[in-house]
C-alpha positions in Angstrom: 2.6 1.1 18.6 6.1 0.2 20.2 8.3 2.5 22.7 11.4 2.5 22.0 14.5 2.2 24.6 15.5 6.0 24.3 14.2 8.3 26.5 11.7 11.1 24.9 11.6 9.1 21.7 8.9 6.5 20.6 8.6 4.5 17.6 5.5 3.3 15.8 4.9 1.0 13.8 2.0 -0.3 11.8 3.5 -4.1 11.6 0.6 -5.1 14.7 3.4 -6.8 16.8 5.9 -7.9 14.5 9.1 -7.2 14.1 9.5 -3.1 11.8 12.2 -5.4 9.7 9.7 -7.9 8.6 7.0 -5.6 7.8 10.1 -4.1 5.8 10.8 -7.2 4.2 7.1 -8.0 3.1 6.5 -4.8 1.9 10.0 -4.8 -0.3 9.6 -8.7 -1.7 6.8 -7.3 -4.1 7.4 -5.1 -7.2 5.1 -2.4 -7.9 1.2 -3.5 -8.4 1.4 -2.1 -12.3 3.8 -4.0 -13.2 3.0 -7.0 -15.5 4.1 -10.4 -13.7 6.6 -10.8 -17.0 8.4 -7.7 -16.2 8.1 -8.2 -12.4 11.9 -9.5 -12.1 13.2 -6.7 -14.1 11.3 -4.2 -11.5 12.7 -5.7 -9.1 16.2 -5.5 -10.5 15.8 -2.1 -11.3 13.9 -1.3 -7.8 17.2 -2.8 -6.1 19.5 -0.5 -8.3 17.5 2.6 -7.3 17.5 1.6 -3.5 21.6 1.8 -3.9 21.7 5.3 -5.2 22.0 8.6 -3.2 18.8 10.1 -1.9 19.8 13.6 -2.7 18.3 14.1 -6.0 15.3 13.1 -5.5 15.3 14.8 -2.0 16.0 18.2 -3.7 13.0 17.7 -6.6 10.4 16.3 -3.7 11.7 19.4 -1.6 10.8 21.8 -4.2 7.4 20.3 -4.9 7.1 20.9 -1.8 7.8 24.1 -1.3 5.2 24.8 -3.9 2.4 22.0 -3.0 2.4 22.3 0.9 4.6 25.2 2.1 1.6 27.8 0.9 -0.9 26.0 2.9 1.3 25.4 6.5 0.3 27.3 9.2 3.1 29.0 11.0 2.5 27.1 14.1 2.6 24.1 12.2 6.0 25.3 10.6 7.8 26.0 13.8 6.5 22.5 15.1 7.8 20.4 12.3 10.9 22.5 11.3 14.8 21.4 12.2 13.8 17.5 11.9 14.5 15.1 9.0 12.1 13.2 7.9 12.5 10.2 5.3 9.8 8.8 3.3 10.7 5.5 1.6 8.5 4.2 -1.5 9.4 0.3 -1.0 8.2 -1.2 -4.3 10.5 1.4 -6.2 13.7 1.6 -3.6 13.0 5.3 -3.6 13.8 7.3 -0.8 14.0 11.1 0.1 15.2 12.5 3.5 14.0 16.4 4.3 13.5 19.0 6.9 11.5 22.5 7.1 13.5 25.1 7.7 13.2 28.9 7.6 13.4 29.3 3.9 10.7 25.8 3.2 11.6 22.4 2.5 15.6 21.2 1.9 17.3 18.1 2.2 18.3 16.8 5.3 22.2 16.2 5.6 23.2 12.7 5.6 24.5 12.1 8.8 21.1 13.9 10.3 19.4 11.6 12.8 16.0 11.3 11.4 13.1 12.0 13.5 10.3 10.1 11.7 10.9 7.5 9.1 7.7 6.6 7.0 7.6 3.7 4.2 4.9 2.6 1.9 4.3 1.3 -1.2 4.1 3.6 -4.2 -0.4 3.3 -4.3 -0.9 3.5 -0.6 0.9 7.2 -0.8 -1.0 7.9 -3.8 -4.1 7.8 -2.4 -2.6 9.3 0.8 -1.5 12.4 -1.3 -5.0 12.1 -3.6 -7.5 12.2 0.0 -8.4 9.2 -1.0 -7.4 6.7 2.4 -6.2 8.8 6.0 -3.0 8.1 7.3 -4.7 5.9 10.0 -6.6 3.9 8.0 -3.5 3.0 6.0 -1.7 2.5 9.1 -3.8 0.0 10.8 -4.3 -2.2 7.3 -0.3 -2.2 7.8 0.4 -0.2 4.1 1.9 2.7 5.8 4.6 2.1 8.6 6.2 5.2 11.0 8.5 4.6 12.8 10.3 7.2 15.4 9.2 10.0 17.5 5.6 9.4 18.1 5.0 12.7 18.8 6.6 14.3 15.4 4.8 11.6 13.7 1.3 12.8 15.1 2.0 16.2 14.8 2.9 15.7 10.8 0.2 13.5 10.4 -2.6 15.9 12.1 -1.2 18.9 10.3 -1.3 17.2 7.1 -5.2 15.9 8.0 -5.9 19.7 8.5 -4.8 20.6 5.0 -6.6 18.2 3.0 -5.7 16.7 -0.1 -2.2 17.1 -1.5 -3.2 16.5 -4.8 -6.8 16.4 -7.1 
């Protein structure tokens, strides 16, 4: 875990030490674990063409998953904690990226120029089993497959709210 310079924000990071942009690094060098090593060049092509385009779209479709995967099942206490912040969640081996915030009506995309509160990246299988039950959020966070970085607090707050519910995803 790392403080940041800013006052009332924190960062954390599960790169035990080293630098967030190296963990960043390692964890984007590698194409997705399915992938056949013949067709690992291409993926990673393709993986670099995806990182270049907007987040929007598939910020909207994760945001109405969303609204019908999770929304159902927050708390209203958790709501009003986690709502008016952006949150981005980065899938490194496919580039992908969405950026979202709760609001009163459920989950929309955060504006671009939105300062985001929590910033999470992971590879495509570590978020999978996240979202399946099958590893915590800490567990994935100390083997260094899961990195947070931003408001400490927000992040814990997300992540203990999301313990509480269980399972995304049978």
């Amino acid at each position: 875990m790392k403080a940041s310079a800013a006052p009332g924000a924190s960062t954390t990071s599960g790169t035990g030490g080293r630098a967030a942009g190296s963990a960043r690094a390692d964890a984007a060098a590698a194409a997705p674990v399915f992938v056949p090593a013949p067709l690992a060049r291409a993926a990673l092509v393709l993986r670099d063409l995806v990182r270049r385009l907007p987040a929007e779209p598939p910020s909207f479709v994760v945001a109405r998953v969303l609204d019908r995967v999770l929304l159902p099942r927050l708390p209203a206490d958790a709501r009003e904690a986690l709502a008016r912040r952006a949150v981005e969640v980065e899938v490194v081996d496919f580039g992908l990226r969405v950026k979202l915030r709760l609001d009163a009506r459920g989950f929309a995309l955060a504006r671009r120029a939105e300062p985001v509160a929590l910033a999470v990246r992971a590879r495509s299988d570590a978020l999978w089993r996240l979202v399946r039950g099958e590893d915590d959020a800490d567990r994935l966070f100390f083997e260094r497959a899961l990195v947070m970085e931003g408001d400490t607090e927000y992040g814990l707050v997300l992540k203990n709210t999301l313990d509480a519910i269980g399972p995304l995803w049978r």
